[in-house]
C-alpha positions in Angstrom: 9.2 -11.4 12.1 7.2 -12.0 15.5 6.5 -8.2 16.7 4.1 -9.3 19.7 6.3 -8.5 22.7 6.0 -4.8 21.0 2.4 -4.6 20.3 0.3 -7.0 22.1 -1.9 -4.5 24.8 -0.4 -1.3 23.1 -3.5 1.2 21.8 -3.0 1.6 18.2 -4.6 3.9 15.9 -4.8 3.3 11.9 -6.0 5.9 9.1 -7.2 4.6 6.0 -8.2 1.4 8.2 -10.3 0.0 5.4 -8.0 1.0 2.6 -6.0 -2.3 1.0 -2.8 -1.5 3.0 -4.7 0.0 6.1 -6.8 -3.3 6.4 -4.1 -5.8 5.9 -2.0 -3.7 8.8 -5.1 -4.3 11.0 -5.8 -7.8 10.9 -2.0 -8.3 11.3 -2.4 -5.4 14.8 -5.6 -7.6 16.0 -2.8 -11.1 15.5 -0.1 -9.3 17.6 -3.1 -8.6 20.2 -3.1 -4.8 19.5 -6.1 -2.7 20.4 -6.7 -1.3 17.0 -8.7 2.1 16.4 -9.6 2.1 12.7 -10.6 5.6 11.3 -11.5 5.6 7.6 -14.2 8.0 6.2 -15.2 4.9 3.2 -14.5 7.3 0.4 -12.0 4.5 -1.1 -11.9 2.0 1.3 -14.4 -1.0 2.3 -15.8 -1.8 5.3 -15.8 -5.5 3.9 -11.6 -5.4 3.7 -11.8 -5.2 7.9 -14.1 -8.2 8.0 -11.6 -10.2 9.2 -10.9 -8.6 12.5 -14.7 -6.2 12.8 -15.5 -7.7 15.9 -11.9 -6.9 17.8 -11.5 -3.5 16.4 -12.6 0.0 17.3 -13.9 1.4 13.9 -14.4 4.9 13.4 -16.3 6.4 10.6 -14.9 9.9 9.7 -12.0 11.7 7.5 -8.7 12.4 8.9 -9.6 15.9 7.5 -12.5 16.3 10.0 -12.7 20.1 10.7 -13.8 19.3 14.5 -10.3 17.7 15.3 -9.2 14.3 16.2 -8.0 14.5 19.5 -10.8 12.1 21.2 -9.6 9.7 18.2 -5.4 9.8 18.7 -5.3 10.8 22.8 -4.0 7.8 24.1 -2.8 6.0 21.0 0.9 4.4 21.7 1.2 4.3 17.8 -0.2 6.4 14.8 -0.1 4.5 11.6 -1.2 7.1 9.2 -2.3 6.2 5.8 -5.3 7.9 5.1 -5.2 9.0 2.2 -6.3 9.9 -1.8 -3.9 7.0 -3.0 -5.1 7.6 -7.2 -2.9 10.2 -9.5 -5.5 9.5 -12.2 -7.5 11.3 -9.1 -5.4 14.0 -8.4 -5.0 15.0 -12.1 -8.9 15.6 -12.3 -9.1 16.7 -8.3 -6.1 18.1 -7.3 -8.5 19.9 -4.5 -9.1 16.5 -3.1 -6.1 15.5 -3.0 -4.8 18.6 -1.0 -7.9 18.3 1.6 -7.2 14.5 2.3 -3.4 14.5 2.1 -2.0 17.7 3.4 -5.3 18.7 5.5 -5.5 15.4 7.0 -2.4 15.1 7.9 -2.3 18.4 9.4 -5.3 17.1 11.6 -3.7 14.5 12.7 -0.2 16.3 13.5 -2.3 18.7 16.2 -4.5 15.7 17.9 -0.5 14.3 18.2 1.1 17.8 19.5 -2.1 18.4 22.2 -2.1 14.3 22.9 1.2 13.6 23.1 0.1 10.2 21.3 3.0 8.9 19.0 5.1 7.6 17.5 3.8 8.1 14.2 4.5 6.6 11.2 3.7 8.6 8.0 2.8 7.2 5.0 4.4 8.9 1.6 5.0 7.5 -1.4 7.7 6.5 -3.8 6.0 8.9 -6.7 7.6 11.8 -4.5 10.8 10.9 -6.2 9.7 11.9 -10.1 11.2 10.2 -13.1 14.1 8.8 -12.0 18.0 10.0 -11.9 19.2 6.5 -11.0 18.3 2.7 -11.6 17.0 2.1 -8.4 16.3 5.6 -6.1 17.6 5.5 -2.7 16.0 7.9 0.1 18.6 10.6 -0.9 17.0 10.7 -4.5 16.1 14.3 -5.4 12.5 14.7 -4.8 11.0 16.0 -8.3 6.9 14.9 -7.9 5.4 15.1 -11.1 1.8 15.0 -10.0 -0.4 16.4 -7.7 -0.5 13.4 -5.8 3.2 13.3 -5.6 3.0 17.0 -5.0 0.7 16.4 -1.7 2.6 13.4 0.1 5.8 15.6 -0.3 4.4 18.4 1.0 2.6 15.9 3.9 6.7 15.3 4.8 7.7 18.5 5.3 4.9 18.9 7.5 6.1 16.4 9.5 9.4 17.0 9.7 8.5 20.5 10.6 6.5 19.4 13.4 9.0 17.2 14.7 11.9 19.8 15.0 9.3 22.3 16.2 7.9 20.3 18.8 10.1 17.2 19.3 7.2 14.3 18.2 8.1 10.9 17.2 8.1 10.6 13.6 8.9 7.8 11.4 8.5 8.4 7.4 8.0 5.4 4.6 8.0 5.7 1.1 6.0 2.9 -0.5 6.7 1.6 -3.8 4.3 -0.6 -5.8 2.6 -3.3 -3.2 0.1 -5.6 -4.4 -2.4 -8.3 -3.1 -5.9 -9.6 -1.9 -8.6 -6.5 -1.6 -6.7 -4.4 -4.4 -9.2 -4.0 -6.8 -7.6 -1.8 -9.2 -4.1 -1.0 -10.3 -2.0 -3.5 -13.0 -2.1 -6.6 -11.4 -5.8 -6.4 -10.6 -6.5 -4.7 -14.3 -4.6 -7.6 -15.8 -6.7 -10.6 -14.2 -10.0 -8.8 -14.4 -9.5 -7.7 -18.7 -7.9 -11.9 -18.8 -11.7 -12.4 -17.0 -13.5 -10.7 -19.4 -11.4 -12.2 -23.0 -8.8 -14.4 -22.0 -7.5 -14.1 -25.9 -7.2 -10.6 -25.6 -5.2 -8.4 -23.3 -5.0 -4.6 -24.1 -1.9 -3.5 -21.5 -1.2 0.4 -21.1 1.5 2.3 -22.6 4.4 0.0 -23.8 4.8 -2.7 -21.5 8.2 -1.8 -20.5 7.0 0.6 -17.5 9.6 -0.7 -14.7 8.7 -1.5 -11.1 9.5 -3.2 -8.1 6.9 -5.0 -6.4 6.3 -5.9 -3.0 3.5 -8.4 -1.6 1.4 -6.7 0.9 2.3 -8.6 4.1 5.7 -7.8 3.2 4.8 -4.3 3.5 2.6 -4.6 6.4 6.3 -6.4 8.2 8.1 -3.2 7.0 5.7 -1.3 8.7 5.7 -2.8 11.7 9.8 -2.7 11.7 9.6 1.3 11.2 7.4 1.5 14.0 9.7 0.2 16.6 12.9 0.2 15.5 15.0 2.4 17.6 17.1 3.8 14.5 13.8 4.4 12.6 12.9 7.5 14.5 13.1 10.8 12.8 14.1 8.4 9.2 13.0 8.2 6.0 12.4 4.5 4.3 12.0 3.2 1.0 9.4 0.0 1.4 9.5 -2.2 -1.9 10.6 -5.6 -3.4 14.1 -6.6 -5.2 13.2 -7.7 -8.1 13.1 -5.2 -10.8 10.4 -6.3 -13.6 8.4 -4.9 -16.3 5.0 -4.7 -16.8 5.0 -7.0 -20.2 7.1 -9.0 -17.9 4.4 -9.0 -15.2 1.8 -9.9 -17.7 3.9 -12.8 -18.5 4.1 -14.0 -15.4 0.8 -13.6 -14.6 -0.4 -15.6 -18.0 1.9 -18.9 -16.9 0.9 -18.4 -13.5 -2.8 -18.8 -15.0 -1.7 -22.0 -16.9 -4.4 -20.1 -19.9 -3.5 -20.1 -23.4 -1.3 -16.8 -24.0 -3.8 -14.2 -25.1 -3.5 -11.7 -28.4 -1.6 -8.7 -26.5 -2.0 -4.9 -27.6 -0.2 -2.0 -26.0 -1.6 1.6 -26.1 1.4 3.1 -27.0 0.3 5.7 -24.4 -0.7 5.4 -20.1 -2.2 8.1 -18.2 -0.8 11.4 -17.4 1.3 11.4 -14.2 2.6 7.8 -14.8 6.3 7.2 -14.1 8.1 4.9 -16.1 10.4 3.7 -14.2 10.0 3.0 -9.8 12.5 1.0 -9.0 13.6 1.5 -5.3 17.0 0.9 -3.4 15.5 -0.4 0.1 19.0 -0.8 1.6 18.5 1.5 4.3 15.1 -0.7 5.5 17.1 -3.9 5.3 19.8 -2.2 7.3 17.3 -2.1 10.5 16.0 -6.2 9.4 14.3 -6.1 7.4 13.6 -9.2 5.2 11.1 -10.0 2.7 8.9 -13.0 3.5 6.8 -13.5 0.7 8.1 -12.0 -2.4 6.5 -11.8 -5.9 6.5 -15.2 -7.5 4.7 -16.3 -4.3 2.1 -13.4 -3.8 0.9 -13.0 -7.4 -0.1 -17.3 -6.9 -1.8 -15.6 -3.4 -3.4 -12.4 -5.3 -4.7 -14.8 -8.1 -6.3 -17.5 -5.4 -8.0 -14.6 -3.8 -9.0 -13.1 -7.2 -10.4 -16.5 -8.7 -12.6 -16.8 -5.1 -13.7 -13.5 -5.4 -14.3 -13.2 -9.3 -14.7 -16.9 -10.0 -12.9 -16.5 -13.4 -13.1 -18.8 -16.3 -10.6 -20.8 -16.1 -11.0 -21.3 -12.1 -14.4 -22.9 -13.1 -13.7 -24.6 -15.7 -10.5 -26.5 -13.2 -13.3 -26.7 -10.2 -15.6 -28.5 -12.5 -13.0 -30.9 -13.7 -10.8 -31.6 -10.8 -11.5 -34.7 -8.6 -11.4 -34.6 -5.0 -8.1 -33.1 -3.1 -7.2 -31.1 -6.1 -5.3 -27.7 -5.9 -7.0 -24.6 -7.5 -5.4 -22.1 -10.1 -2.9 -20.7 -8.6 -2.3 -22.4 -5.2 1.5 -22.9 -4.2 
């Protein structure tokens, strides 16, 4: 989808700028020929994920919590893309005080700097763990909201604050609820965990809780597309969407995947029995509202683990990516290439 007759010369603020998302988002503004303001306070994100586009961006270093206001950073911002964020339940079980300063704080900032601005749309960030353990196999926007951890907890309440504000004060709001995404610069959750413990022992992968945790898994450029849909879509305003992948897989399926993809002898594989507290078991989401607008997935998962595992073996230099570089003759493909 070519969104440049939309963006390009449009002033475009993003939170959590150097977050995995928030970064991805950017470079793909700076492509469309967007002049990006990227706020991010570095608490979780990396200045080195905005390499890419440093030298075309506006970067500034502060918390979307910032008890002085944020008016100088959102006045004259034709879209708010706000993902700043604590993004960990792991995080919110042991700080649930952070979590409530970063995401219902913050986003209380940034509602104000909106209202006095008149800066908008924006487009809120939630989360699918808003929905709880699930009532159906795939959970649709009308799913009963049951979070089941603080984190959950704090992007639902971040929604009612913005729906609030928006029937109080008639701002441009535009909600999406993201399901697992994956890619290059995510250094930690399953698909990251699984490459980096196959770096350590390729013959043995230890794999939390059973393996049969269900998901739906979307690439992030197909995210950053949904995004950019929501933003401008004329049916997206004052709407709530699901952003996710199709394809509903488990994690021992993942793992599986992940192994061939490799082209490693399969490893010894242990499961915990047990994950950590807060994890759902099941996150599969219906997203047949965001393909209702046009949404269509570009990438998909087959394609973006063979991109997350390039990325990772440049990064990481695994094993086996050495052992192919050292052996392969001129115009050969690395591990993982398409």
């Amino acid at each position: 989808m070519n969104f440049t007759a939309e963006y390009a010369d449009k002033t475009v603020l993003v939170t959590g700028a150097a977050g995995f998302v928030g970064s991805h988002l950017v470079d793909r503004l700076v492509e469309l020929g967007t002049r990006v303001r990227a706020l991010d306070d570095l608490s979780d994100g990396d200045l080195d994920n905005l390499r890419l586009s440093e030298n075309r961006i506006d970067f500034i270093h502060r918390s979307v919590a910032d008890p002085g206001g944020l008016d100088d950073v959102v006045g004259g911002c034709d879209f708010v893309f706000h993902l700043g964020a604590n993004a960990s339940v792991p995080r919110s079980v042991e700080r649930p005080d952070v979590d409530f300063e970063s995401n219902v704080v913050g986003t209380h900032r940034i509602l104000e700097s909106i209202r006095r601005t008149g800066a908008g749309p924006l487009i809120f960030t939630s989360s699918a763990a808003v929905y709880g353990e699930p009532r159906t196999p795939a959970m649709d926007e009308d799913h009963p909201r049951t979070p089941i951890s603080p984190y959950a907890g704090t992007k639902l309440a971040g929604e009612h604050l913005v729906a609030s504000y928006c029937r109080c004060f008639g701002l441009d709001r535009r909600t999406v609820r993201i399901f697992n995404t994956f890619g290059p610069r995510q250094r930690k959750y399953v698909m990251f965990d699984l490459l980096e413990k196959l770096r350590k022992n390729s013959s043995r992968l230890e794999i939390l809780g059973s393996g049969d945790q269900v998901r739906t898994y979307n690439y992030v450029a197909d995210t950053v597309t949904a995004f950019l849909l929501v933003g401008v879509h004329p049916d997206a305003r004052d709407n709530v969407y699901n952003i996710g992948g199709t394809r509903t897989i488990s994690i021992r399926e993942v793992a599986a995947l992940i192994i061939e993809l490799l082209g490693i002898d399969p490893p010894e594989i242990i499961y915990t029995g047990e994950s950590w507290k807060g994890d759902i078991q099941r996150l599969c989401g219906d997203i047949g509202r965001l393909q209702g607008i046009g949404y269509e997935i570009e990438v998909g998962l087959e394609k973006g683990l063979r991109r997350l595992i390039d990325w990772h073996a440049e990064e990481y230099s695994p094993p086996w990516a050495r052992a192919r570089s050292s052996t392969r003759s001129g115009g050969g493909s690395t591990c993982g290439s398409p």
